[in-house]
N, C-alpha and C positions, 0 to 999 in steps of 0.2 A: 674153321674161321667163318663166320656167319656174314662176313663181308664180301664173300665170293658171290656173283654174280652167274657166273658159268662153273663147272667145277666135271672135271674129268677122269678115270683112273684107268688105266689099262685096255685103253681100247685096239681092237685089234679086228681085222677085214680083210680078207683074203677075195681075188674076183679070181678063180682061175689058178696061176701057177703064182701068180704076184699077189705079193703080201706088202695090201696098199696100208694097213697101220698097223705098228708090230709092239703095241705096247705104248702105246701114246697117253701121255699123263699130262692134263692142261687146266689152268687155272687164273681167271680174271678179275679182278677185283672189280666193285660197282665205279660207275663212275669216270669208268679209265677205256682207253683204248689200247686195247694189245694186238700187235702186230705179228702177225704170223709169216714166216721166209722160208723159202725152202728152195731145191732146185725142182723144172718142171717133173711131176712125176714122185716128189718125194712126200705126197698124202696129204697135201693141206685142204683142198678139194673134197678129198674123201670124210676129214675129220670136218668141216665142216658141215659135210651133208651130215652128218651122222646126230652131231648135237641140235640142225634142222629139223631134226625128225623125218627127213627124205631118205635116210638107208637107216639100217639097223645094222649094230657091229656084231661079228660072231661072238665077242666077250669086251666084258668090261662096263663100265657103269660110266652114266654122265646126268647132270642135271644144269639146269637153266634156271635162272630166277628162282631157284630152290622146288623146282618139280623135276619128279623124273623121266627123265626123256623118253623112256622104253616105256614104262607105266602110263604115264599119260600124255603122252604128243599131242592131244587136242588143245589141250591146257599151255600147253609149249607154245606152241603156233599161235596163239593168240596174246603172246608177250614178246613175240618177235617180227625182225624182220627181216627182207634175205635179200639180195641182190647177188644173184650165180654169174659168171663167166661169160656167159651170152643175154641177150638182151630174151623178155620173156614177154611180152606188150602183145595184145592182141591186134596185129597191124591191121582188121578189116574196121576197128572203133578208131575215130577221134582221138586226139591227145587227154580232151577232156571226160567223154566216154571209158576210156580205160580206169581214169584214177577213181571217177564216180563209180565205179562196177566195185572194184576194190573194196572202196568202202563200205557200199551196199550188203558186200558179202562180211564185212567186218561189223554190220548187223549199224551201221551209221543211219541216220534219219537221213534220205534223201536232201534235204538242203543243207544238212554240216557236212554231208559229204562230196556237193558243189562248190563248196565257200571253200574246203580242203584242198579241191581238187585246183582251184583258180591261185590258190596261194602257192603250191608248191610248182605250179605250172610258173608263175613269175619268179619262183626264188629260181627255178632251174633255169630261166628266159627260155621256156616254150610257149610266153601270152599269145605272140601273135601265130603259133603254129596250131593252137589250140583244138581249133577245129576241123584239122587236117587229118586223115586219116593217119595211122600212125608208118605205113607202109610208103607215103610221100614223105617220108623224114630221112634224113642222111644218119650214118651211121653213128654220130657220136650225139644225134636231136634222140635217137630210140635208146642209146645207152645213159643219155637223163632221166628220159620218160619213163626207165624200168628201173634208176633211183629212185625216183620221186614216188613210183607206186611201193617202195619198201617203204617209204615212210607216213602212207596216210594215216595208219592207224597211232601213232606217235608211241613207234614200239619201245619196250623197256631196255630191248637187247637186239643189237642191231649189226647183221653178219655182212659184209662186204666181200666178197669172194674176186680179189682184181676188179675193182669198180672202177677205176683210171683208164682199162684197157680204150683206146682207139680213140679217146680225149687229146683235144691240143693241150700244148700245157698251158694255157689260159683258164679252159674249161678245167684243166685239172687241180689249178690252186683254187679255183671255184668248189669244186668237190672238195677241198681240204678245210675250208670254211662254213660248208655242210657240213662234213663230221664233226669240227669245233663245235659247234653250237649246237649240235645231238648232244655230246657231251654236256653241255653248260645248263641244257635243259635237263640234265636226268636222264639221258639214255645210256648205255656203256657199248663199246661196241669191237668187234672183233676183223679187224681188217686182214683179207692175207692181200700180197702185190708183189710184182716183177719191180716195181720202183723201187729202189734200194733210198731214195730221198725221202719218199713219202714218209715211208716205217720211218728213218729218221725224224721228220718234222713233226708226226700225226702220235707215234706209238708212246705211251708211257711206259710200256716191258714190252720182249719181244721174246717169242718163241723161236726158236729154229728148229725146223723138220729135216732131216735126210732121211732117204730110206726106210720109211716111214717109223722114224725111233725122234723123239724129242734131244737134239745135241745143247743144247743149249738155251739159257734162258737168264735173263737179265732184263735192266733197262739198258736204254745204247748208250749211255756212260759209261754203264758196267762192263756191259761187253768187249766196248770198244779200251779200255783197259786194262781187261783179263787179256785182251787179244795182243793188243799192241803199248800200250802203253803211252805218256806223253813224252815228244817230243820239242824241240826247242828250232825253229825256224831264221834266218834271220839272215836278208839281202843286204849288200853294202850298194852303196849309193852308185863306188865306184868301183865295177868289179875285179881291179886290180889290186882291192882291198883287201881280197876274199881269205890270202893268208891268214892277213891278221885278226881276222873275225872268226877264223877258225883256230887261233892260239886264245882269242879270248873264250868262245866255248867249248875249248879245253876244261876250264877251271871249273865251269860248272857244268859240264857234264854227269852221267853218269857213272859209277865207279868201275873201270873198265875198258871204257871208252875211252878212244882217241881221236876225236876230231880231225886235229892238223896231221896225223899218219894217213889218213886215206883220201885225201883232197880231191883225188878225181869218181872217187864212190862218192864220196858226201857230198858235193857238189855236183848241181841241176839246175842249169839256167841261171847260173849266174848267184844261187842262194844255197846254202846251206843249213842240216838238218841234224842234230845230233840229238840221243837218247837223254831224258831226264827222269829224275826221281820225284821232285815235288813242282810245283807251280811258284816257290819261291825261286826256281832259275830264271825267269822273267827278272824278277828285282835285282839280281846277280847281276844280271849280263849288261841290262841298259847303261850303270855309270860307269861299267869295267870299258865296253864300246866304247862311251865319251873320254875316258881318260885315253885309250889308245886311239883318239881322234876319228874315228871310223863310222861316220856317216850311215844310216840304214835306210830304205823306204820298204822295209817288209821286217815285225819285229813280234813273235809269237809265238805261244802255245799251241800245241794242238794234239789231237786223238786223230786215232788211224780213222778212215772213213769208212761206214758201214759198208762200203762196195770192198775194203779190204778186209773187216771181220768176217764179209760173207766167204769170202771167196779161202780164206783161213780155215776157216770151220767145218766148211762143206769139200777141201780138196781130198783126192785120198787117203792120203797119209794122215790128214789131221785128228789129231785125238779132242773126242769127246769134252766137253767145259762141265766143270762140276755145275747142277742145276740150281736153281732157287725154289725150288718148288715145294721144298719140306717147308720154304719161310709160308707158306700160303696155307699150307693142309694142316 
């Protein structure tokens, strides 16, 4: 499909005794952000060095913006952009020093690579640090400052490798408004993060990595209904109620399920949760509540939370989620 933007097939890396990708098959459409999870250690690191052009895999093939990675990594590099793990900023330069060198070396005419450098210095709020070296900045002023310089060259594909790490969360729905808007201009970009929120808010598909094997792949809709499924939420005003709000989503439950039989499982703080099959259980339950006069101030749908697909997907025992990945190749 000529709409992939990154495209990956059997990549596989061994450092040693550990087999950091064991067959890793990945696929991004332009346009989009795909979020990559994993637990620490299970190769998301490694697969992004690899489609960087920073390692070479012992097999398998991958390409970026439709060049291929192995073949021509120069050609690579200069349609991308990378922000690693650790901050990478040359602390003896200025704020402003750093991003002008960038661009310089991205072959920019010294004043668009000024004007470059002063705009992404205010979008990230380093104006006033500007001309400080970048070694008087605190830890989360140089993990801007080594954002901002992935993005002078206004790359086409754009790798975040935990770009959140050591951000307040202020700073870090700031970075989430950054990515949006790489997006909206034409970039596509491939984020991995410990944030299990982020991937939710930012990703339009998501990979998941164990053990350096791709377990799954969806968007977090998908997922989060391959995993768990919707459920049906619903607090009574008065929770002396709670009975009777569990005989009414009785009815509309799913087929199997018994609400009002397990009242002290299904009940948490005072609300209860039972399993559904469609999203018409909302419409169900609201006038069956009012006819059994049962007051509510909590009345909803919901999908399990990425913090619980992850933690599904990636436990021992969990079996592998059929991929998406043929829908892409």
């Amino acid at each position: 499909m000529t709409d992939l933007v990154v495209r990956a097939e059997g990549l596989r890396k061994r450092f040693g005794k550990t087999q950091a990708l064991d067959g890793v098959d990945l696929a991004m459409r332009r346009g989009t952000v795909l979020g990559v999870l994993g637990p620490n250690g299970a190769g998301k690191t490694t697969a992004v060095r690899v489609l960087a052009t920073l390692l070479r895999p012992d097999e398998g093939y991958a390409e970026v913006a439709g060049i291929d990675v192995l073949k021509q990594p120069q050609r690579v590099r200069r349609r991308i952009g990378l922000t690693g793990q650790y901050a990478s900023v040359d602390e003896d330069l200025t704020g402003t020093q750093n991003l002008v060198l960038i661009g310089q070396l991205l072959d920019m005419h010294s004043s668009d690579a000024k004007k470059r450098a002063a705009e992404l210095l205010e979008w990230f709020d380093l104006s006033e640090a500007a001309g400080r070296p970048a070694k008087t900045y605190s830890g989360g002023m140089r993990r801007r400052l080594d954002l901002a310089a992935s993005l002078v060259g206004r790359p086409e594909v754009i790798f975040l490798d935990e770009p959140t790490t050591g951000l307040d969360p202020a700073k870090r729905e700031d970075m989430w408004g950054v990515v949006r808007t790489q997006v909206a201009q034409g970039s596509s970009v491939l984020l991995t993060t410990q944030y299990l929120e982020e991937a939710d808010a930012l990703a339009d598909e998501i990979v998941v990595i164990n053990k350096g094997r791709v377990i799954a792949f969806d968007t977090p809709d998908g997922l989060k209904r391959r995993v768990g499924g919707l459920t049906l939420r619903v607090r009574p005003a008065d929770p002396a109620r709670l009975p009777d709000a569990l005989r009414v989503l009785d009815m509309v439950a799913a087929p199997g399920t018994n609400a009002s039989a397990d009242t002290a499982a299904g009940a948490r703080g005072g609300a209860v949760s039972v399993p559904v099959t469609t999203d018409t259980a909302l419409d169900e339950a609201l006038p069956a509540l009012r006819r059994a006069g049962v007051e509510v101030t909590e009345l909803g749908l919901h999908l399990p939370s990425l913090d619980e697909v992850f933690h599904a997907l990636t436990s021992e025992d969990a079996v592998p989620q059929t991929s998406k990945e043929a829908e892409l190749v």
